[in-house]
C-alpha positions as CSV (number, residue, x, y, z in Angstrom):
1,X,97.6,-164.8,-114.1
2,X,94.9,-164.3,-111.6
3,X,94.8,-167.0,-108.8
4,X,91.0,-169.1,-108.5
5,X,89.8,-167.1,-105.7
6,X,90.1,-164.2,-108.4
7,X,88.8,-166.0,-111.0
8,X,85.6,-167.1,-109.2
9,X,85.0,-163.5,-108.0
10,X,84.8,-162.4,-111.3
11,X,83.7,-165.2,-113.6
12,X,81.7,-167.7,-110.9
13,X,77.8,-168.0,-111.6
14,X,76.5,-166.2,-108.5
15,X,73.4,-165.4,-109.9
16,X,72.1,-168.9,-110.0
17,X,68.9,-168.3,-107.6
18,X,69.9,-171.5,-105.3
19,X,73.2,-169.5,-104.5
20,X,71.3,-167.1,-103.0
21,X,70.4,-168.9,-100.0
22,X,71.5,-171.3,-97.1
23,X,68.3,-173.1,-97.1
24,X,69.0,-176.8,-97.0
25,X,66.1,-177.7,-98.5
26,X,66.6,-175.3,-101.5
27,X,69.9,-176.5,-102.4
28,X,69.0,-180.3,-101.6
29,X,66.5,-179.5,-104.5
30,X,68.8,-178.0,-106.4
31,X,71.6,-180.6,-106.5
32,X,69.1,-183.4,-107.2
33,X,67.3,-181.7,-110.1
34,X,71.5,-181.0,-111.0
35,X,72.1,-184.6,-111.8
36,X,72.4,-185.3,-115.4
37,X,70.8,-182.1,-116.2
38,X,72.1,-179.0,-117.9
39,X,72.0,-176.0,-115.6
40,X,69.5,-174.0,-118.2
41,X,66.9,-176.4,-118.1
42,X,66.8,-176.6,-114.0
43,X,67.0,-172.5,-114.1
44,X,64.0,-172.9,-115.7
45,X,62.0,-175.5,-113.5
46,X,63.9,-174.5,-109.9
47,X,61.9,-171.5,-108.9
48,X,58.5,-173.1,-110.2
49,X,58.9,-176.3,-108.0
50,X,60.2,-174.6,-104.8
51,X,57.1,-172.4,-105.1
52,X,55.2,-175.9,-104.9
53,X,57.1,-177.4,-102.3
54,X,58.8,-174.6,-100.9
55,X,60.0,-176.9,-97.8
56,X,59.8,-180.9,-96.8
57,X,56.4,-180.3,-95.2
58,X,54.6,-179.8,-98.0
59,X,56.2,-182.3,-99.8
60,X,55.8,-185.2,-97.8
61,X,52.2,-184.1,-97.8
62,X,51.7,-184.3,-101.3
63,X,51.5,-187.7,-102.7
64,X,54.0,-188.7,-104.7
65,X,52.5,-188.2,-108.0
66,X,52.2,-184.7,-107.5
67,X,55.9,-184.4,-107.0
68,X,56.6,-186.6,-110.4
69,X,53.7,-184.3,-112.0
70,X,55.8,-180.8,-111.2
71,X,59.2,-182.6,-111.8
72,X,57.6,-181.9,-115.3
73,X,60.1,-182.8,-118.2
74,X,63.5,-182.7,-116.1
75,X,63.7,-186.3,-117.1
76,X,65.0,-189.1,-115.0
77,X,61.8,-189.0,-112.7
78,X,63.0,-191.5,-110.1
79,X,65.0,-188.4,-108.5
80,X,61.6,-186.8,-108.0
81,X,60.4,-190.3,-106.1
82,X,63.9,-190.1,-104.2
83,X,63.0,-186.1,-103.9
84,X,59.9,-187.1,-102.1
85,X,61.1,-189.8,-100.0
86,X,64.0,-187.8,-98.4
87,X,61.4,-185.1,-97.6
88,X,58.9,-188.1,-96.0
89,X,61.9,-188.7,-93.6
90,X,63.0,-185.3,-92.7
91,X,59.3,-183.7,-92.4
92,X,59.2,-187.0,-89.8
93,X,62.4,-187.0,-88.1
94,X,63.9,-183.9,-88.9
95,X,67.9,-183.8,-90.7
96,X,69.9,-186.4,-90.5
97,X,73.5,-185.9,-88.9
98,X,74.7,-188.0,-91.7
99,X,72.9,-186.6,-94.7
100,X,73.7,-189.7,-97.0
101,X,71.4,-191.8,-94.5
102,X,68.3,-189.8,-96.7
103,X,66.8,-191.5,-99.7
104,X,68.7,-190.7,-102.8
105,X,71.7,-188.7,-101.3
106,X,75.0,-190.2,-102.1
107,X,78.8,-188.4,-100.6
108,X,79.1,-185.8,-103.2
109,X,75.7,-184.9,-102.2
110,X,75.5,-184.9,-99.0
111,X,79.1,-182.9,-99.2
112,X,77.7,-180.1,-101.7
113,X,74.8,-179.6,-98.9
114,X,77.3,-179.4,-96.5
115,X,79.5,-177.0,-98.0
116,X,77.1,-175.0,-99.9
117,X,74.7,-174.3,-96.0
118,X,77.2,-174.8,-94.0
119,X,80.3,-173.2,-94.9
120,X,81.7,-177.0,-94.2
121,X,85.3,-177.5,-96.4
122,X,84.2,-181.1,-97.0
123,X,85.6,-182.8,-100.0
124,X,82.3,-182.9,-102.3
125,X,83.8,-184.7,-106.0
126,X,81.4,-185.1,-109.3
127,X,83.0,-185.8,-112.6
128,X,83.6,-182.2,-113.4
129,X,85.2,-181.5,-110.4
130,X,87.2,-185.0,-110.6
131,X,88.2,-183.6,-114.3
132,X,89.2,-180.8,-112.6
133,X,91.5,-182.3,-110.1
134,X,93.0,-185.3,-112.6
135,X,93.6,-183.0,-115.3
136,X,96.0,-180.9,-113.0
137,X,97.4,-183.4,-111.2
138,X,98.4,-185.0,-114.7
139,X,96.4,-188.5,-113.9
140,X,93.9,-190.4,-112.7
141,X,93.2,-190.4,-108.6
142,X,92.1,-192.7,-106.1
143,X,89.1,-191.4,-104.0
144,X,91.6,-190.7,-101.1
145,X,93.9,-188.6,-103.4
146,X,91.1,-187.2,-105.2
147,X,90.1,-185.5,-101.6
148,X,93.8,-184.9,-100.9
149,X,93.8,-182.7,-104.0
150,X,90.9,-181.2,-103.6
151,X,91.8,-179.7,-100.1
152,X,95.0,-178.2,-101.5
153,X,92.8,-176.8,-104.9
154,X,92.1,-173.0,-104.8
155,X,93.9,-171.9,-101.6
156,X,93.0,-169.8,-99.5
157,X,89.3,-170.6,-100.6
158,X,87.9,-172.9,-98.5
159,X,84.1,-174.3,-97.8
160,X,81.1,-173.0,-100.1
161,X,83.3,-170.9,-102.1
162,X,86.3,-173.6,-102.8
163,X,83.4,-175.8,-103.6
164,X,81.8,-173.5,-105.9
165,X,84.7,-172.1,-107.2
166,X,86.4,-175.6,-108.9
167,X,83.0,-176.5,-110.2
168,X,82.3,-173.3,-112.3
169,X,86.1,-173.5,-113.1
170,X,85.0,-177.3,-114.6
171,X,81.8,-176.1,-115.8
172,X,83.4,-172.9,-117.6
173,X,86.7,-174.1,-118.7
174,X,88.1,-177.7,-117.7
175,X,85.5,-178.9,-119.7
176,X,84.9,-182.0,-121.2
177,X,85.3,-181.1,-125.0
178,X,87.4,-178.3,-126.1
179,X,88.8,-177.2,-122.5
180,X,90.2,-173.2,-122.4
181,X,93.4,-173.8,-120.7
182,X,94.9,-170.3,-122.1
183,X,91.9,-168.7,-119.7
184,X,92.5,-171.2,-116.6
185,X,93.7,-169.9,-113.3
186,X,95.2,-172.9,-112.9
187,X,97.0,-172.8,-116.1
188,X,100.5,-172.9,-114.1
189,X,100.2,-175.7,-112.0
190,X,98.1,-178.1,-114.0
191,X,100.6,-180.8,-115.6
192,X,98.2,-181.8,-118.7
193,X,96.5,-178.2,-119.6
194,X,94.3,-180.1,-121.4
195,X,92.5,-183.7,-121.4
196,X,94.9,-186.5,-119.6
197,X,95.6,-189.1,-122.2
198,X,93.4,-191.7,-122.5
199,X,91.2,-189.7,-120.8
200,X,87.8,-191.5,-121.1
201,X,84.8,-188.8,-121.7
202,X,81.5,-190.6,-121.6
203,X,78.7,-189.3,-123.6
204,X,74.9,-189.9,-123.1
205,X,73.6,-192.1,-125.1
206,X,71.0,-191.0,-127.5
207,X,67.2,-190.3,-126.6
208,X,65.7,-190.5,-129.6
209,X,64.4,-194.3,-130.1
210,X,65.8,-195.1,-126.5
211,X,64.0,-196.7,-123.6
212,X,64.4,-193.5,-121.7
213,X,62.4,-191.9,-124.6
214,X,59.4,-194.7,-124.3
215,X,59.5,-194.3,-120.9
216,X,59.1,-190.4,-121.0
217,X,56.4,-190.8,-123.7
218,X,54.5,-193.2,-121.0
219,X,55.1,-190.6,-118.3
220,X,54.3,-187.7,-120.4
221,X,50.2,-189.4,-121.1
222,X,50.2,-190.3,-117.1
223,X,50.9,-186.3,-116.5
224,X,48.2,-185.2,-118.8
225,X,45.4,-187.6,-117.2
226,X,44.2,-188.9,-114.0
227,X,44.4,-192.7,-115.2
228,X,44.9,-194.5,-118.6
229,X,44.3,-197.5,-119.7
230,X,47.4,-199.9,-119.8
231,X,46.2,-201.2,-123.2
232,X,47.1,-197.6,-124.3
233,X,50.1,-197.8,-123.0
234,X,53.8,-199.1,-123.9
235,X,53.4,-202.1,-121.8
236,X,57.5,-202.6,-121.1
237,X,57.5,-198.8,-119.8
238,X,54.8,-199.0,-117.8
239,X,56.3,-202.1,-115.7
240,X,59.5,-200.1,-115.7
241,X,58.1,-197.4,-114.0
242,X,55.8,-199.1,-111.9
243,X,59.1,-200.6,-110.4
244,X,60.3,-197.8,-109.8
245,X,57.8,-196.9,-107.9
246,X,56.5,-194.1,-110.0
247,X,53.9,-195.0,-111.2
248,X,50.6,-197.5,-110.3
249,X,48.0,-199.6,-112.1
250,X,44.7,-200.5,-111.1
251,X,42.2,-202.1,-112.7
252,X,43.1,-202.1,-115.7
253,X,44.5,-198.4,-115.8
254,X,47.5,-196.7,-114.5
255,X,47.8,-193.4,-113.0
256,X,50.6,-191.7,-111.1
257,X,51.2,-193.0,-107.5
């Protein structure tokens, strides 16, 4: 059985276009437009919106609606807000030394950036890398451990390609549903090869007839037109997503900030 570094050598997705550069920008807009979102759909927007904001200049430049406007149909807009405000601060004061001190970047983020730029070997732990690391260690870890585990995960890899390496092995085959443990290069040390028991797997709740859904629908008629009328609008959205700062009213009409 081949070891991970192997695996990832021959299996890992290296032709996902944000892998192709060390740009922190790029792969701060990558791991953002990540979150909750299948890696098909943001292969599909990613090189459209860099070519839009291609750095956090001309971002912060941009007024905020324009940002929600190219976020397009990602869903879950408020990252495109967050998106915007993190380049407002870095087009002003430049990179943070502590990268989760920018609007909307939390520790797995700011470690991804870290590791993925930088070459850093910085603990960076989503759920599938977590699944990853519990799974083999045979049950559930504290943050603390769940770092421990990840340091020792993969040697000799280290940094980026550690990093990269655990979450296509989660992505590919530690997966939520129907995990390919006969495939895994972690087969021999992993203590479950398969789900822990009791293992809780959340699942997204249904769009269809959600408030997610009347909130997209809202967003979807403030993308088409320069300003609506809020009578034309579903009224409980709208003062959702004003709130969130994502959108604005005026006069009797709402419009994207």
């Amino acid at each position: 059985m081949t070891g991970l570094a192997d695996w990832y050598a021959a299996h890992g997705r290296h032709d996902l276009p944000w892998r192709a550069t060390r740009d922190p920008w790029a792969v701060l807009v990558s791991e953002v437009m990540l979150q909750q979102t299948q890696v098909a759909r943001v292969l599909d927007a990613w090189p459209a919106f860099m070519a839009e904001f291609p750095d956090p200049a001309t971002m912060a430049a941009a007024a905020p609606g324009a940002v929600i406007a190219a976020w397009g149909r990602l869903g879950y807009p408020r990252r495109a807000r967050r998106l915007h405000d993190a380049a407002v601060v870095i087009a002003r004061d430049g990179w943070p030394e502590d990268l989760r001190t920018l609007p909307g970047v939390g520790a797995y983020t700011a470690g991804a950036i870290l590791d993925q730029v930088h070459d850093e070997d910085v603990p960076a732990i989503d759920v599938n890398v977590r699944r990853v690391l519990e799974r083999r260690a045979g049950r559930l870890l504290t943050p603390k451990e769940a770092d421990a585990a990840y340091r020792r995960t993969g040697r000799p890899l280290r940094g980026r390609d550690r990093f990269l390496a655990i979450m296509d092995l989660g992505a590919a085959l530690c997966r939520a549903n129907d995990p390919r443990c006969a495939a895994c290069p972690l087969r021999r040390g992993c203590a479950t090869r398969g789900p822990l028991a009791g293992e809780v797997r959340t699942k997204q709740a249904p769009f269809e007839g959600s408030f997610r859904q009347r909130r997209g629908r809202v967003m979807a008629r403030l993308r088409e037109a320069d300003a609506v009328a809020v009578r034309d609008l579903d009224a409980e959205a709208l003062e959702s997503l004003v709130a969130d700062g994502l959108a604005t009213v005026s006069r009797g009409r709402a419009s994207l900030p």
